[in-house]
N, C-alpha and C positions, 0 to 999 in steps of 0.2 A: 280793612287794612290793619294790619298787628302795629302795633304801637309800641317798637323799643330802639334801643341806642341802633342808631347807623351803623352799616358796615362797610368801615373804610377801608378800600383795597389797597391803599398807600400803607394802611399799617402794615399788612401781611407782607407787605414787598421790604418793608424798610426791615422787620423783623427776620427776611430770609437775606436780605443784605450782612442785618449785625451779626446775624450767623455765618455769614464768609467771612466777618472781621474778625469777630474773634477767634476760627479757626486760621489764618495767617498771623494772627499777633501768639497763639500757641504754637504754631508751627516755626517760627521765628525762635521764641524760646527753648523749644528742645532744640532747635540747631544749633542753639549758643552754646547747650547744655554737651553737646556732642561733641564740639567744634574745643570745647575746655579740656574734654576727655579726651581724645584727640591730641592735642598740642600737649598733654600728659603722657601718653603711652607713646611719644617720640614719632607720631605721625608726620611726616616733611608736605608740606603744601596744605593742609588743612583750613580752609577758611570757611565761610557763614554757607555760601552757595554749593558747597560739597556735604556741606551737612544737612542742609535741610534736605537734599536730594535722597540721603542716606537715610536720612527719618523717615520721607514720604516712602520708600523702597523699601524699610525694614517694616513699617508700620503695614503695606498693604501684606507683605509675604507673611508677617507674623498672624494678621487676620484669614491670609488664607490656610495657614495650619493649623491657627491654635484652635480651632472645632474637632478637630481629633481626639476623639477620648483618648482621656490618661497618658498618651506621647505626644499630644498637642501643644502644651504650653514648652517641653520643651524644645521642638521641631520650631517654635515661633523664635525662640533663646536664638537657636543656630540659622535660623533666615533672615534674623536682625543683625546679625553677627558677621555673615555672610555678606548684607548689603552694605555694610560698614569696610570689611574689607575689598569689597568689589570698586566702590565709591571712591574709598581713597589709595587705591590700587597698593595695599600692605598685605600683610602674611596674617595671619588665623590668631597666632600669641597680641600681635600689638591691637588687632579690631579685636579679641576680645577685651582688649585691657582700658581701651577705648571705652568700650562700651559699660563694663564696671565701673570705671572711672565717673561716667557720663551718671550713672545709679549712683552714686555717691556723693557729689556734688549736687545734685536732686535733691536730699536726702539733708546736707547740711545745708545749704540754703533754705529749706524749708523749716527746719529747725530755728534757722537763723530768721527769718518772719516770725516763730510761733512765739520766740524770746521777743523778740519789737511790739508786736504786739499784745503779748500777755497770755496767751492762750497754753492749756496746761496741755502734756501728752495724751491727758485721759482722754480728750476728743479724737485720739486715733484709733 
């Protein structure tokens, strides 16, 4: 009989558990991230539950394009873009601006951790 640490099948579970946590506590996050962008580009009725919808829809359609060599990442651009506009039933100019928006405030809150915390740009 081999002689080593037990293998406890609570951990595997509770580990594919924190892994549903923590994708809903990120997926929470870019909704908020959207839901800012959004309420910037003069989207009417935008809140948290329109956006996350628009995340999970932009994020599977930009996975199913962006395998496309060389017109892939941008066919993902325009299917993220798309679910944005479909989501919050607006026109192509405001879910794009949404969506930049949504990159941008990404971009300066994250900045804004790197300053709290100390950490220089060279780590990017």
């Amino acid at each position: 009989m081999p002689m080593g640490p037990p293998i406890v099948p609570g951990l595997f579970a509770a580990m594919g558990f924190m892994a549903v946590i923590v994708i809903l506590i990120a997926l929470v996050i870019a909704g908020v991230f959207l839901m800012l962008g959004a309420k910037f580009a003069g989207i009417e009725g935008a809140n948290l539950g329109k956006s996350m919808i628009a995340v999970i829809g932009g994020g599977i359609l930009a996975l199913l394009t962006g395998w496309i060599p060389v017109i892939g990442w941008v066919l993902g651009i325009v299917a993220y873009i798309w679910a944005i506009k479909t989501v919050f039933d607006t026109d192509w100019g405001k879910a794009a601006i949404a969506w930049l928006m949504t990159i941008v405030v990404e971009i300066i809150v994250m900045f804004a951790f790197m300053v709290l915390l100390g950490i220089s740009a060279a780590f990017l």
